[in-house]
N, C-alpha and C positions, 0 to 999 in steps of 0.2 A: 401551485407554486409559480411565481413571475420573476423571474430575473433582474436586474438592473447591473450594468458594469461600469464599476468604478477602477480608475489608474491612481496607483498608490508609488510613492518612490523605492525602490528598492532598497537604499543605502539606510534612510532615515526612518522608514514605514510611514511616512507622513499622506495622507488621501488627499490627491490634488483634485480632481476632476472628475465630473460624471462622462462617460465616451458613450458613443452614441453609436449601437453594435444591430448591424443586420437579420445575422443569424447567432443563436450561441451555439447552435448543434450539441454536439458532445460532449458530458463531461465526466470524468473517471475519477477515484481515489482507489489506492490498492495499499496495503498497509506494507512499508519498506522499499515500495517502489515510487519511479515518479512515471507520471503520467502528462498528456497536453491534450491542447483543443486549438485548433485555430480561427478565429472570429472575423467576421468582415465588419470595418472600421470605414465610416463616411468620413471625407479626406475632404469633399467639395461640395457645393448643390448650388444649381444654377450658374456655373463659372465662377464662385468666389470661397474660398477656402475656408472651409469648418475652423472656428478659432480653436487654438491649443490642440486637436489633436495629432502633430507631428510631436510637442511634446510628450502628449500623456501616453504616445504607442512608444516611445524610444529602446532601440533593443539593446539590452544592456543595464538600461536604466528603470526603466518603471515596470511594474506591476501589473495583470490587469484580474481584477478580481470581480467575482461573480457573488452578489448578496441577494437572498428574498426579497424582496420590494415589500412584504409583509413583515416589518419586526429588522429588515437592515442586517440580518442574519448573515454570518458569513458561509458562505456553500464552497467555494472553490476558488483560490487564484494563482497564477503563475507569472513566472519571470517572462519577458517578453525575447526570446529569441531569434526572430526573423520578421522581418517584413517585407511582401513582395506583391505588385502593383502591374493591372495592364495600364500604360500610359492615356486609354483611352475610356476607363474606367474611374468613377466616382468611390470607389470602393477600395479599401487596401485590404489583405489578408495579414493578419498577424497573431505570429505563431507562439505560442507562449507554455511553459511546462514549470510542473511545480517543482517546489525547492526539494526535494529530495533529487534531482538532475542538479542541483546546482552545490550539493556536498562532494558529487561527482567532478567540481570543477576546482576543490579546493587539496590539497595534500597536506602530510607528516612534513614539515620544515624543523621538525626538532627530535632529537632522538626521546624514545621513551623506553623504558623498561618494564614488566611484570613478570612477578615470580607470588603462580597461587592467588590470584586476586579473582573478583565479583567479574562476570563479561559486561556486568554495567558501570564498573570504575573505566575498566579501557575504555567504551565507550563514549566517557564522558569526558577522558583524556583527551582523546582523538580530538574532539567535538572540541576542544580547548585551542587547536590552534586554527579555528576561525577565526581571526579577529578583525576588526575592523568594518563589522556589521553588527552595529547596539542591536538591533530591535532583535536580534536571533538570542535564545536562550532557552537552557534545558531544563527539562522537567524530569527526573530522572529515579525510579523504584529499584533498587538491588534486587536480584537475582536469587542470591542466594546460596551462593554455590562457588564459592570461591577454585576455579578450577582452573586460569587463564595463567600460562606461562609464555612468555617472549620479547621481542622488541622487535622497533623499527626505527630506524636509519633514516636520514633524510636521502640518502642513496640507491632505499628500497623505492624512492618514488610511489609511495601507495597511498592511494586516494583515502580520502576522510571517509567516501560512500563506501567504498569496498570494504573498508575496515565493519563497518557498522553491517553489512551483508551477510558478513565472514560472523559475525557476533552470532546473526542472525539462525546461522545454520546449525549451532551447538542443539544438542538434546536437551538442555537447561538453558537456551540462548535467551537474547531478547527480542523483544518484538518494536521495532522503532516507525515514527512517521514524523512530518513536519506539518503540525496543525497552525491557523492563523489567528488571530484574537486581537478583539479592538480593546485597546489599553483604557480607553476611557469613556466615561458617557456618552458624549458626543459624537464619538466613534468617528473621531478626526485621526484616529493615532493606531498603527496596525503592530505586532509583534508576531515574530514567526519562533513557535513552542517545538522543539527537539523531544518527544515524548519518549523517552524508552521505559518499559517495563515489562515483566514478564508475560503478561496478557494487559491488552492496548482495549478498552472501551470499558463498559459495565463490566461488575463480576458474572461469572458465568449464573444463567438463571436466573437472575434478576428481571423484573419488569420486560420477557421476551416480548417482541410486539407480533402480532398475528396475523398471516401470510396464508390466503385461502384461495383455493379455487372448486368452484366457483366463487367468485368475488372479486378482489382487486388483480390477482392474478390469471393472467388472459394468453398465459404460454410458456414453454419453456423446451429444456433437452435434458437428456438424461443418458451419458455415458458410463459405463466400466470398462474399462482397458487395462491389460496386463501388457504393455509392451516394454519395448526395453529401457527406457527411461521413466516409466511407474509402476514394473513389478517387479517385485526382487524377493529371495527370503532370505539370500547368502549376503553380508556386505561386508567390503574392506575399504576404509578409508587412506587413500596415498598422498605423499607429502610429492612434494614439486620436486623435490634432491635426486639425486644420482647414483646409482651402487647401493654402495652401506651408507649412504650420508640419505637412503631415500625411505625416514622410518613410516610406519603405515601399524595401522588400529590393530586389536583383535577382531580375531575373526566372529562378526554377529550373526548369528543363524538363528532361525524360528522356529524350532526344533518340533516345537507340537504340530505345525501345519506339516512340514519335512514327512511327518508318516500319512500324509495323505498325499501331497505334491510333489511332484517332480521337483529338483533342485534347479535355482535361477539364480543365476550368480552375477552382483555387479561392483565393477571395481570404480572407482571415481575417486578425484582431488579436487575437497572441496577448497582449498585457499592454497595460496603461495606460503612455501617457505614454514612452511614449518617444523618444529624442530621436537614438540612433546606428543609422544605416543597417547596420552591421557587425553590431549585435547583431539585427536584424530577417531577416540576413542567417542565420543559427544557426537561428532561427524556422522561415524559409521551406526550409533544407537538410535539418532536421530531421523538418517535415513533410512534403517530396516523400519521403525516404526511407519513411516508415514507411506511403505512402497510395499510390504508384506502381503497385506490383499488387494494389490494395485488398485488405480484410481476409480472412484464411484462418486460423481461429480452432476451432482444434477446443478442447472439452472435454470433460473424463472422471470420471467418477464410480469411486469406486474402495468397498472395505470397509475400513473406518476399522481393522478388528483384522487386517487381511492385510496392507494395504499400509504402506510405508515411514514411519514415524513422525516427524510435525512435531514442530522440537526436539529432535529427539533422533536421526535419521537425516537427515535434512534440513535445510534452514534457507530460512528468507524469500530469495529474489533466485538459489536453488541450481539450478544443471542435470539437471533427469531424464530418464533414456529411455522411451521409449512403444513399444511393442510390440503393435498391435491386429489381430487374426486376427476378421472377421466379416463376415457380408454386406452391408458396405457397402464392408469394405476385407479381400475373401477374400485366403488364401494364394496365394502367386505362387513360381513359378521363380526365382531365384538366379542371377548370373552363373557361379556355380559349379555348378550342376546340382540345390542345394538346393531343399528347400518355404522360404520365407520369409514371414512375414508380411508383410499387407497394405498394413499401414503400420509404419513405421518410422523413428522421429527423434528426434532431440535436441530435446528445448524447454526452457525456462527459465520457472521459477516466479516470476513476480510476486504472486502473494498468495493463499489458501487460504480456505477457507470449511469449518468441522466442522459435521456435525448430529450432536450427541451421543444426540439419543434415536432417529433412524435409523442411527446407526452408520456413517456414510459421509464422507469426505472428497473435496472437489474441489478441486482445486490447478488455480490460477487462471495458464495459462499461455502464450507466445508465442515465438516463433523463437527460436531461441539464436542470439547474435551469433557 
């Protein structure tokens, strides 16, 4: 895979200019989060100024997006928020982060209501008072689960992001990112896609791509941790309020582990302001699932030109197989009489990370449901 960076307008998505970029180092997606990279950007060469790019870096304004030079593929881009410069340097550093940072910069200006609704109607609610940015628009799959009761106040001051984070945490919640897509042929014209749905890439199992070592995969780690922010079996969900106005979940316990474990109890408030016990109740189900047998997190490092191609064999939220033969996890016997690798599983990609000048990819991932 080869790079090329192009600056695209922010306001319009309109692609103005090819920038002419040093290093691209690192590049992340994480599904619901934003992520950045900062690139160095030739500003001069031989004492006379690179033409347009003081435009096409403008922070605030422009774009700078990261395409395969194979196919014009969109891979990665973000809003340009800083630029900083040695005076004695040909080079500018500009700092840039994707648009799920920049739902973070927008807020509720208008009061809303729900009583009983989809967490993907609020969603899309929320997502409603961005205006005054065409190229942004949502793609959006209900839930299913009509379980969302409250509002928000322009007085609440709560972010567009937070809102869609708070979605995120339900036991039935959503799963959101901000993907980018050229509107047209000529791939003159860019649009930034609001995906929410309940699971974000392929269906589970489908077309998993295959992740081996030996093969493209050439490292990795492999934690389990019970500590206090990823083991629990007791959980209570609490609202923000005070006294009696502070209501909080039932109580969720894992009863079956309980006669072998000790008890670990964790109290937490996932969002501001809440007011229905039903929705703190999603909170608290959501988080005994995912912290019961605390964290077991393997990741792998793989060769960015051997293994399976993001965007283009894969996609953000997809299922891949892992396959690792090594001295942490040697070959074994087979119910069938086979050598078998060590390890062997299904996991699901929530987000990636490229190094373009080490050539490696890590696909940032967790249990397949």
């Amino acid at each position: 895979m080869e790079i090329s960076w192009w600056a695209v307008d922010f306001k319009t998505g309109v692609r103005i200019s090819q920038v002419n970029v040093k290093s691209s180092g690192k590049l992340a997606r994480i599904i619901g989060l934003p992520t950045d990279t900062t690139v160095s950007v030739r500003c001069s060469h031989d004492g006379v100024v690179v033409p347009g790019w003081d435009e096409a870096t403008t922070p605030g304004r422009m774009m700078l997006v990261a395409v395969d030079a194979d196919g014009d593929q969109i891979i990665w881009g973000g809003l340009v928020r800083r630029r900083t410069s040695d005076v004695n340097d040909a080079w500018v550093d500009c700092s840039a982060d994707t648009l799920e940072r920049y739902l973070q910069r927008r807020y509720i200006n208008t009061p809303l209501t729900w009583n009983d609704v989809d967490p993907t109607q609020v969603a899309v609610d929320v997502l409603g008072q961005v205006t005054g940015l065409a190229p942004l628009v949502v793609d959006a799959k209900m839930v299913g689960h009509p379980i969302v009761r409250g509002f928000y106040d322009i007085t609440d001051n709560k972010r567009v992001g937070d809102v869609l984070d708070d979605l995120a945490g339900l036991s039935t919640g959503i799963e959101w990112t901000v993907d980018l897509e050229w509107t047209d042929a000529a791939h003159t014209q860019m649009r930034y896609v609001v995906r929410i749905s309940p699971r974000l890439g392929t269906p589970g199992g489908v077309a998993a791509t295959q992740w081996t070592m030996p093969g493209c995969v050439t490292g990795g780690t492999f934690i389990e941790d019970f500590g206090t922010e990823t083991g629990a079996n007791d959980i209570i969900a609490l609202s923000s309020g005070e006294g009696e106005s502070k209501p909080r979940s039932t109580r969720y316990e894992d009863t079956l582990l309980l006669a072998s474990y000790a008890r670990f109890e964790r109290r937490f408030t996932p969002a501001t302001s809440i007011t229905s016990t039903s929705t703190l109740d999603q909170y608290a189900e959501a988080e005994l699932a995912a912290t019961r047998l605390g964290l077991s997190q393997l990741t792998i490092t793989a060769n960015l030109d051997a293994a399976p191609q993001v965007n283009r064999d894969w996609w953000l939220g997809d299922d891949i197989d892992v396959h690792i033969t090594s001295p942490r996890f040697p070959r074994q016997v087979g119910t069938d009489g086979f050598w078998v690798p060590g390890y062997s599983r299904r996991l699901r990609t929530v987000g990636w990370e490229l190094d373009l000048d080490a050539r490696t990819i890590v696909p940032r991932i967790k249990e397949a449901a």
